[in-house]
C-alpha positions as CSV (number, residue, x, y, z in Angstrom):
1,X,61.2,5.4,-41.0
2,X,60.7,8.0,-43.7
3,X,59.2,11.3,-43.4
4,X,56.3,10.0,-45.7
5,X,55.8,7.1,-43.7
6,X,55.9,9.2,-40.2
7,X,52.9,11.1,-42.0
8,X,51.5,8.2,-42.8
9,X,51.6,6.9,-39.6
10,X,50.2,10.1,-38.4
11,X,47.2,10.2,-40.7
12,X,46.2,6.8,-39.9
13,X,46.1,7.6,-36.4
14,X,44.3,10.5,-36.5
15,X,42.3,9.1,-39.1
16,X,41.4,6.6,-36.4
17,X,40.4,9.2,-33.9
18,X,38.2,10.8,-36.4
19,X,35.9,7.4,-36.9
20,X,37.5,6.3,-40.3
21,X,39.1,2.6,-38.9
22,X,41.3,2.7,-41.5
23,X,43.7,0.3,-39.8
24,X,41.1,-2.3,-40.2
25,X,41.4,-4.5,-43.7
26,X,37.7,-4.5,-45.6
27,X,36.5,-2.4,-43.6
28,X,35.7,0.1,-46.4
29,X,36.7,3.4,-44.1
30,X,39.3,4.0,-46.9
31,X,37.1,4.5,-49.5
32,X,34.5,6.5,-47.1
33,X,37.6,8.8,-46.1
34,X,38.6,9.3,-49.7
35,X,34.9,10.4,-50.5
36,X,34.8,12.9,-47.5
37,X,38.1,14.2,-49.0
38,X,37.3,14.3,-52.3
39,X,39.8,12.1,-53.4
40,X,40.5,8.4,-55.3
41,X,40.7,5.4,-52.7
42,X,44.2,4.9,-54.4
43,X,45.1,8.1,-53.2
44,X,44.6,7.7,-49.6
45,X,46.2,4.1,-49.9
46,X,49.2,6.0,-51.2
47,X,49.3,8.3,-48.6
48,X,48.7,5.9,-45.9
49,X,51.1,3.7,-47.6
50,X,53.7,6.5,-46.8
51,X,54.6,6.8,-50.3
52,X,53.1,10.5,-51.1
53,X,51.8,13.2,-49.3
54,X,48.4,15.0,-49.9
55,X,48.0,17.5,-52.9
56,X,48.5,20.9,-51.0
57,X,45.1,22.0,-52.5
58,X,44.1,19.1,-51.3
59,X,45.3,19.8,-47.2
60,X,42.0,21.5,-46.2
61,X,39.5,18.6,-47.1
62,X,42.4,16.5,-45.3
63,X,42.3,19.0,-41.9
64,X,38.4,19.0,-42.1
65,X,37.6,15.3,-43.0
66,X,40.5,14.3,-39.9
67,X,38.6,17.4,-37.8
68,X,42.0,18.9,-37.0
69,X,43.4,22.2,-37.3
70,X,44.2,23.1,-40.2
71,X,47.4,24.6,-38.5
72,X,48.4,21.0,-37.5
73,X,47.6,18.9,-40.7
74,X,49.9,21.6,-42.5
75,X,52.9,21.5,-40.1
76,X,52.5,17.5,-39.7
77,X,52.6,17.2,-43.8
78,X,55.4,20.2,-44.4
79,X,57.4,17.6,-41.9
80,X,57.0,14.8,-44.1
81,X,57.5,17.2,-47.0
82,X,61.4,19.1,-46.0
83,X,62.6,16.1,-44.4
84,X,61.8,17.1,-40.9
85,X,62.2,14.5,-38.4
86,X,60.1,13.9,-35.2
87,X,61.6,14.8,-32.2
């Protein structure tokens, strides 16, 4: 796995937690999630693709709209970012 795609995997879980079932096809949580963010509905396919991470102005509508710190969405996406692996 990528870094990107260990965010991603990330995200969608704690997108999930959050009420956005974005791991369900149709179910239009993507686009919901995009609008809480502030963002496209491409955008958070990409993301959840794994094939980008966020816009860092972009990491405190993440943190908020996922209601986590903002502490962990930044050390979660710097990961993904520097090549940091999971342990």
């Amino acid at each position: 796995m990528t870094n990107h795609t260990e965010f991603a995997a990330w995200v969608e879980k704690t997108a999930v937690k959050a009420g956005f079932d974005v791991d369900i096809p149709r179910s239009g949580a993507i686009g919901v999630l995009g609008a809480e963010i502030g963002t496209t509905y491409s955008t958070v396919v990409r993301v959840l693709a794994g094939e980008r991470v966020p816009a860092y102005r972009f990491w405190p509508a993440w943190s908020e709209a996922l209601k986590v710190p903002m502490e962990s969405f930044r050390l979660e996406a710097r990961k993904a970012l520097l090549g940091e692996g999971r342990s």
